[in-house]
N, C-alpha and C positions, 0 to 999 in steps of 0.2 A: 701833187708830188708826195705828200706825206699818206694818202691815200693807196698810191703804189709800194713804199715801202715799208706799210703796215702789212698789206698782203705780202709782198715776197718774204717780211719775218715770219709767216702765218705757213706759208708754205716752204722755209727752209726745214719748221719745225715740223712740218707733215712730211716731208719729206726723210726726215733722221727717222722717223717710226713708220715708213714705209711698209715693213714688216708686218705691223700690229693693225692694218689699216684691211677691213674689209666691207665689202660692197653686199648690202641683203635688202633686197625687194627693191632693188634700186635707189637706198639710204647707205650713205656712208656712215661707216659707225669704225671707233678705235677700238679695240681688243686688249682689256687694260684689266692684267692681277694685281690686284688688291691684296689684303693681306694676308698670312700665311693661312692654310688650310679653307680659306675663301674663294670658291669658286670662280672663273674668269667672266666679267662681264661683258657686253659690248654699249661702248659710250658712242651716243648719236656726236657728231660732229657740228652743232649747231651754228646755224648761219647768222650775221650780225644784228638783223632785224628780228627774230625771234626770242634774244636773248632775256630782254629785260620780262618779257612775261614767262618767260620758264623761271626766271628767277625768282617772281613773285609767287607761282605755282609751289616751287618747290617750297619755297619760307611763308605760306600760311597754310601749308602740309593738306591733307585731305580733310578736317575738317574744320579748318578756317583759323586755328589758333599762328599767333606767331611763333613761328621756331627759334629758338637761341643762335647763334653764328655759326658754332659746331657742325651744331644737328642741321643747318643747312647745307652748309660746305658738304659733308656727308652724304646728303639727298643729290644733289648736284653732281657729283661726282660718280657716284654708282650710275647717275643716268645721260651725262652730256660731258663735252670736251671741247675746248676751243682755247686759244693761246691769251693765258693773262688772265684765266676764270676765276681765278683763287681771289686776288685783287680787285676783281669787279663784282664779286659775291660780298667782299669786306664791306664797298665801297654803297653797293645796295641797302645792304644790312644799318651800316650808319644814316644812311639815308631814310630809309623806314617811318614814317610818320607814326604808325602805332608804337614803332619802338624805342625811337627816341623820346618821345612823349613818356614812356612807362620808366625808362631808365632812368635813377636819381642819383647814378656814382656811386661812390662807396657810404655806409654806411658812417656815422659819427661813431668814434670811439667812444667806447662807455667804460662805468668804473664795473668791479664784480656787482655779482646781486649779492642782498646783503638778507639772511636770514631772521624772518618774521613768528618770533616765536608765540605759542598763545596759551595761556593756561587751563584753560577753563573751556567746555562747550559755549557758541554763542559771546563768546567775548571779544573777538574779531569777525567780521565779514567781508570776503571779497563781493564785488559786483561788477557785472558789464552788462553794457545793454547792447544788442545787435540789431540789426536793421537798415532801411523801412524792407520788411519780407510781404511778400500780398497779404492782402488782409484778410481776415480771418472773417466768421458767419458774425460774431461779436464784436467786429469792428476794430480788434486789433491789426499792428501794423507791425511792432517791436516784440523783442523777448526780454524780459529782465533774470540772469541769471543770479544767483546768489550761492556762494560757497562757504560753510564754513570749515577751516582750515584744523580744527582740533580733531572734530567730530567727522572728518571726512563730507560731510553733508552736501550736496549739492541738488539744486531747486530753481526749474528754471519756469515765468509766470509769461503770457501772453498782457501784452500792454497798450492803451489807443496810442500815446504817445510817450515822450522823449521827458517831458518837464518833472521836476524833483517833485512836485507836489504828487502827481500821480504816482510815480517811481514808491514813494514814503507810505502812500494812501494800500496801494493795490499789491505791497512786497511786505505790509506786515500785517495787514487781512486777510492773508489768501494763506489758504492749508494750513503746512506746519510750520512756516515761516516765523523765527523768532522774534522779539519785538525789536527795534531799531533803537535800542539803549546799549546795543555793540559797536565796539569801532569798527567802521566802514571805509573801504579801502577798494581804489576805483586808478584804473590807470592813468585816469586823466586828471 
């Protein structure tokens, strides 16, 4: 029962856009302007069974990444039509394993940044290390960046590993790198 009067709401509303509805190569497609000075598209009339992999097609876009909710709604819309789409693109979207996995909510509120003054060249040092990147012929794996914030300076070293010993060893032997008798200043 509920089977049938999901179809005759499917085809009341096919029915009000009767108009907009045409037949090419033997695919029903709808005849839907979009927005102004945007050319008229024709949206395939997609059947129940094919829905959920267009859906997927359309939200990991041509080369695999995930699309934001928009940018699918979007994609879906320019290319297919079927009653209740908007809602069942939401509902895929939340569903999403890569993308609810990446999603952490809103961010914590934070206080301003607060201004780090220096006087002197080498009297402060920012640093971060990035990584693990493929290793290198010498067996690095990291980058140790170093900035000094007076002097504008910035020097970035190839590192084997992450440990403060190496970081100390191989960021104040290497080139121009000042000696480590600056405050150092690391986001972590």
């Amino acid at each position: 029962m509920t089977c049938r009067c999901r179809q005759s709401e499917t085809l009341k509303v096919l029915h009000g856009q009767w108009e907009l509805l045409e037949v090419v190569g033997g695919v029903l497609y709808r005849r839907w302007s979009g927005k102004q000075g945007k050319p008229d598209v024709l949206q395939l009339l997609l059947p129940v069974n094919l829905r959920q992999d267009f859906m997927l097609r359309a939200h990991t876009g041509m080369c695999g990444g995930h699309l934001d909710l928009q940018r699918t709604l979007d994609h879906i819309q320019r290319r297919a039509f079927w009653r209740g789409w908007r809602r069942d693109v939401q509902r895929f979207y939340r569903q999403c394993p890569n993308c609810s996995s990446y999603f952490r909510g809103q961010f914590p509120r934070t206080g301003p940044l607060q201004l780090m003054l220096s006087g002197a060249p080498a009297e402060r040092l920012h640093i971060d290390v990035t990584g693990p990147h493929p290793r290198s012929r010498r067996g690095s794996v990291y980058i140790l960046t170093c900035v000094d914030p007076f002097a504008k300076w910035a020097e970035a070293f190839a590192v084997p590993n992450k440990e403060a010993t190496t970081l100390a060893r191989d960021g104040s032997g290497a080139g121009n790198m000042p000696p480590w008798d600056a405050a150092v200043h690391s986001h972590r």
